[in-house]
Structure formats: C-alpha cells, structure tokens
N, C-alpha and C positions, 0 to 999 in steps of 0.2 A: 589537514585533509581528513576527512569523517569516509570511515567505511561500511559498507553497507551491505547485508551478506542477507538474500532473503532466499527461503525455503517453503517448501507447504503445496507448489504448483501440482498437476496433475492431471489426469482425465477421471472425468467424473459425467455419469449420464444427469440429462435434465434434472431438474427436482430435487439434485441431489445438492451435498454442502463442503468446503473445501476450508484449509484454515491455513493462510498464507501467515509468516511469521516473519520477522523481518531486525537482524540483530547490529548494531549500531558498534562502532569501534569507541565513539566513548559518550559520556553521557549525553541519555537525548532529554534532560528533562530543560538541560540552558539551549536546547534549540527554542528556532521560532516557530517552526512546525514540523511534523513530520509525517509523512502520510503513503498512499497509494496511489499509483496514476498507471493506469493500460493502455496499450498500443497494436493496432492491427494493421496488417502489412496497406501500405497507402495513405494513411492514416495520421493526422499528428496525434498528439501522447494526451491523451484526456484524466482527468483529474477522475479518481474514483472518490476517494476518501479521503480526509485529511485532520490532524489534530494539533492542539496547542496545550498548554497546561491548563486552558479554563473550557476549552469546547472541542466540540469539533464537528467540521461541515463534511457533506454527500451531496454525491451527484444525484439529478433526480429520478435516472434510470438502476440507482441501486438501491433507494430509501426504504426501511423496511424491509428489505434484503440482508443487506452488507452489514456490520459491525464493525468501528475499529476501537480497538484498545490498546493500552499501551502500559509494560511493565517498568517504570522509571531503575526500580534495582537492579535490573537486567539487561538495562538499555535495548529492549524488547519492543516492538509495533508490531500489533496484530491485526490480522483482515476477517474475521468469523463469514464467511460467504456462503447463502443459505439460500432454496428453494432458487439452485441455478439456471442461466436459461441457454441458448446455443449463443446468442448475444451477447455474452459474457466473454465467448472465446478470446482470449488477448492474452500476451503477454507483459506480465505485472511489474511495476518497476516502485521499491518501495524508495523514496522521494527523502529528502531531507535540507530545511532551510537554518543556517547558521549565522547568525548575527556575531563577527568579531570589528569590534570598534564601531566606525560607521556605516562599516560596509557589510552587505549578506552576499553569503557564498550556498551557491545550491549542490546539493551532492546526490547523485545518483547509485541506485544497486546496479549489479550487472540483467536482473529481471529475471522470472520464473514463468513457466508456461502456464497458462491454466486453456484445457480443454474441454467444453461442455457438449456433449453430443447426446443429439436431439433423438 
C-alpha cells in the first residue's frame, strides 16, 4: 500500500502560480508513473500531468502552464502551476501507478483544493 500525502492547494487569483507538492510513503522512483489528475464536482478525474523515469506527459489545457517534477531522494512529485486561470479551479489528486509482479496497483492522495478566482 503506497501513500500519498499532497500539500501546496490554495486560493490564488488569476494570473497567479501555486506549487502542489505531493510526498510518497516509499519510493517513487520503482513506480510506473506518478502524477496529477483534478476533479470538479460532476465531473470524472482528468489527467493533469503525469511522469515516469524517462518523460512525462500534459493535458493540453495545462501545456506551457503546468510543470511537473519529481524529487526521487525525497519520494517528492511536484506540480509548479503558473499564470492560473478560473478553469483551473479543481480539486487535485496526486496519482500513483505501481507495478508489483504482473499486476499494477493504482494509488491515490486524499486531494488538495486549488482555487483560482477570476
């Protein structure tokens, strides 16, 4: 069982940048990915960000926006979220795929707000 403990949410006006952080109970570097995915009330959970040890993919409503990075000695995943828009507003949930044996196991945070007001 991988835990998932993310931080960083908040209200921030447009324009403005937020830095979600997202810390792993053990290491994320033997995941298969690990990433960002938001949800708004109605809504199913959309993929924000996501990374693996060689890349990493974005949605196309964040590109050029969003950063994500990832501290392996700290079992660390970051979101750098920049020049926000009210579309943004969702609740962030940092994401994590675990490969044991043949089977992957997906693991979810409990989720942090983020508020963007226009």
């Amino acid at each position: 069982q991988v835990q998932l403990v993310e931080s960083g949410g908040g209200l921030v006006q447009a324009g403005g940048s937020l830095r979600l952080s997202c810390v792993a109970s053990e290491s994320i570097f033997s995941t298969d990915a690990i990433g960002w995915y938001r949800q708004v009330p109605g809504k199913p959970r959309d993929l924000v960000a996501s990374t693996t040890n060689s890349d990493s993919t974005y949605a196309d409503s964040v590109k050029g926006r969003f950063t994500i990075s990832r501290d392996n000695a700290k079992n660390t995943v970051f979101l750098q979220m920049n020049t926000l828009k009210s579309e943004d507003t969702a609740v962030y949930y940092c994401n994590a795929v675990v490969r044991r044996g043949l089977r992957k196991y997906m693991y979810w945070g409990q989720g942090t707000q983020v508020t963007v007001s226009s």
